[in-house]
C-alpha positions in Angstrom: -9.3 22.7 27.7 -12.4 22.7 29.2 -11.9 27.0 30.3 -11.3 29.4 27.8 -8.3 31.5 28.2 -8.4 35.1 28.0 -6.8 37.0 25.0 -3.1 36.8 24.6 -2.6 40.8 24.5 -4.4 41.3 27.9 -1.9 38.8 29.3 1.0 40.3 27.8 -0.7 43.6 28.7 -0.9 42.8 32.6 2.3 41.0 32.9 4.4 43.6 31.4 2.3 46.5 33.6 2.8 44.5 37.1 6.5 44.0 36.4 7.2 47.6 35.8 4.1 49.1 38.3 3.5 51.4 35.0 0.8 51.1 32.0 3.3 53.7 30.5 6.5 51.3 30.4 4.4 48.6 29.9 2.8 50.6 26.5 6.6 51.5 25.6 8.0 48.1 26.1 4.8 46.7 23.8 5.1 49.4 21.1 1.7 50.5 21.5 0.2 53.6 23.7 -0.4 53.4 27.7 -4.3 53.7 26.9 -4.0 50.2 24.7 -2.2 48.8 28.0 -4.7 50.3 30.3 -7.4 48.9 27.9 -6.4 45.4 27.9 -5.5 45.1 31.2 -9.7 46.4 32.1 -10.6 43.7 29.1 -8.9 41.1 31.5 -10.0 42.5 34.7 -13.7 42.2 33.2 -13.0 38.6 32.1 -11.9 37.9 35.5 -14.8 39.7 37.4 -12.0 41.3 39.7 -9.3 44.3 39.7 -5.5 43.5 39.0 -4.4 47.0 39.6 -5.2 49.8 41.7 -5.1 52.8 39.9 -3.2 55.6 41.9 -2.8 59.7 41.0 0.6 58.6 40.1 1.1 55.2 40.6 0.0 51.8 40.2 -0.3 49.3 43.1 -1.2 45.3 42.4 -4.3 44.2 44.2 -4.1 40.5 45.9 -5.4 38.8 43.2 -2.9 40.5 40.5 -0.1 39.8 43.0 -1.3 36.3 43.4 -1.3 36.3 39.3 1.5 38.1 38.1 4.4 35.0 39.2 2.5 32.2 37.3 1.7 34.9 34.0 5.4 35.8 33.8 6.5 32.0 34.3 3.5 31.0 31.4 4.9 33.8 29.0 8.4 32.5 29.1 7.8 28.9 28.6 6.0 30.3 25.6 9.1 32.3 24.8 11.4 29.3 25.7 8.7 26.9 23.3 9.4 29.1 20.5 13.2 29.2 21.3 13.4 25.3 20.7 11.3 25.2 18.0 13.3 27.6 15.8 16.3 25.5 16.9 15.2 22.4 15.4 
């Protein structure tokens, strides 16, 4: 794998923030607080070198790019999901 990927947690991080347009049902969903979320998602917005998010008074709005993202994360989270499903099952 010739790119490194970035860390898990930021992925998990984004994916669960862009599905529910909320760092603070993203933090509750992930058991940890909405400044961890908001932390990793910056740690993967650096990696990138652009913004996922725009962050609103009192919302949160996907930028292009994190539209553009957010499918293929979700679809790369559940193979992992669906990975682990048929491994326990064998």
């Amino acid at each position: 794998m010739a790119d490194r990927l970035p860390p898990l947690n930021a992925l998990r991080a984004f994916e669960a923030a862009g599905r529910h347009l909320s760092f603070k049902k993203a933090a509750e969903e992930l058991y940890v607080t909405p400044a961890a979320v908001s932390q990793q998602v910056k740690q993967l917005e650096d990696y990138l070198g652009t913004p996922l998010f725009r962050r609103l008074t009192r919302a949160l709005e996907l930028t292009v790019p994190g539209a553009a993202m957010l499918p293929k994360v979700s679809e790369g989270l559940d193979s992992f999901v669906a990975g682990l499903a048929a491994a326990r099952r064998t």
